[in-house]
C-alpha positions as CSV (number, residue, x, y, z in Angstrom):
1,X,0.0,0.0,0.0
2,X,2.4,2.5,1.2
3,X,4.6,2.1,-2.4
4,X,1.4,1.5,-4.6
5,X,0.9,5.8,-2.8
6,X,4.4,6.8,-3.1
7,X,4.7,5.6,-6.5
8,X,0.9,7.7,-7.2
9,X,2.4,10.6,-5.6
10,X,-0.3,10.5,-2.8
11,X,-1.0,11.0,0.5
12,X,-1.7,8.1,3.1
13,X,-3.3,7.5,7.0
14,X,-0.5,7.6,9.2
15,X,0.6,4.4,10.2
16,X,0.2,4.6,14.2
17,X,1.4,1.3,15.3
18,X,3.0,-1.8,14.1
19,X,3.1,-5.1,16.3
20,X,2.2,-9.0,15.5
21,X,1.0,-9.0,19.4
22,X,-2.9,-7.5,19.4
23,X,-4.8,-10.0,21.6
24,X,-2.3,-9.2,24.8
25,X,-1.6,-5.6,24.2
26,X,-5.5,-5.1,23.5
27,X,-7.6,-8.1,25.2
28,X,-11.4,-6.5,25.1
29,X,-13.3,-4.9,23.1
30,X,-13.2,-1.9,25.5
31,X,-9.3,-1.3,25.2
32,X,-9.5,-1.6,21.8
33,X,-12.3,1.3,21.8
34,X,-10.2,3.5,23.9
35,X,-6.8,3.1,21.1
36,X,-9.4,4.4,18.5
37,X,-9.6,7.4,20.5
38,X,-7.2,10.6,19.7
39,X,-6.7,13.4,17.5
40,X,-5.3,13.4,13.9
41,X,-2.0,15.8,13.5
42,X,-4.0,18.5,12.0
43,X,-6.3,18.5,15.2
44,X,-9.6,17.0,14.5
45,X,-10.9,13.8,15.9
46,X,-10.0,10.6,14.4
47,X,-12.7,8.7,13.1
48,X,-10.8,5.6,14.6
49,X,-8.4,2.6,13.5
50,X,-8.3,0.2,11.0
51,X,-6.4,-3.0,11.6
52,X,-5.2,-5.0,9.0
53,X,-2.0,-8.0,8.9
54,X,0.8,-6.7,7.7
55,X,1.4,-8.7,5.0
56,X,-2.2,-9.3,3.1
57,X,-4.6,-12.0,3.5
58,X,-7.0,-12.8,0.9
59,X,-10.3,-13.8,2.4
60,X,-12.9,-15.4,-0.3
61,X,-15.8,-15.0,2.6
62,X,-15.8,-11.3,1.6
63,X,-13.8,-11.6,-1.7
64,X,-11.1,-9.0,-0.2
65,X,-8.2,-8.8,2.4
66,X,-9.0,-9.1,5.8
67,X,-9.2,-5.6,7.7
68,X,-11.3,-4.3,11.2
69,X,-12.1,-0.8,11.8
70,X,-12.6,0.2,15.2
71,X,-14.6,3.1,14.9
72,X,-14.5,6.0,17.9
73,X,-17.4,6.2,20.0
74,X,-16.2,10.3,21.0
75,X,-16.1,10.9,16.8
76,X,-19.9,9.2,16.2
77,X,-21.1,10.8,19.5
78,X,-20.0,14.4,17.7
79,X,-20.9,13.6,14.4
80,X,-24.4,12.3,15.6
């Protein structure tokens, strides 16, 4: 992803975190919520996170690589 936008000459979401270790540092639904929290660099609320491996994994359940978005409950709660 980040050379197919380099290569386009475009912008991408910052990458906020890296690790092969999600169930321990982020057992519940509840921490995961509170990681989606935050502010983007330019100030406004994040919408939230969107987790996806690493390296791509094609799922034919949805015909597409597997990803989770964790949306913000502070961002819908404003945007209501």
């Amino acid at each position: 992803m980040l050379a197919i936008c380099e290569a386009l000459g475009m912008e991408h979401v910052p990458i906020e975190e890296v690790g092969t270790d999600l169930p321990s540092k982020y057992p519940t639904v509840e921490a995961l919520l509170e990681r989606a929290e935050g502010e983007y660099p330019n100030g406004g609320k994040k919408e939230g996170i969107v987790i996806r491996p690493a390296e791509p994994v094609f799922c034919p359940l949805i015909s597409a690589s597997l990803s989770m978005k964790v949306v913000s409950n502070k961002y819908l709660l404003k945007n209501e």
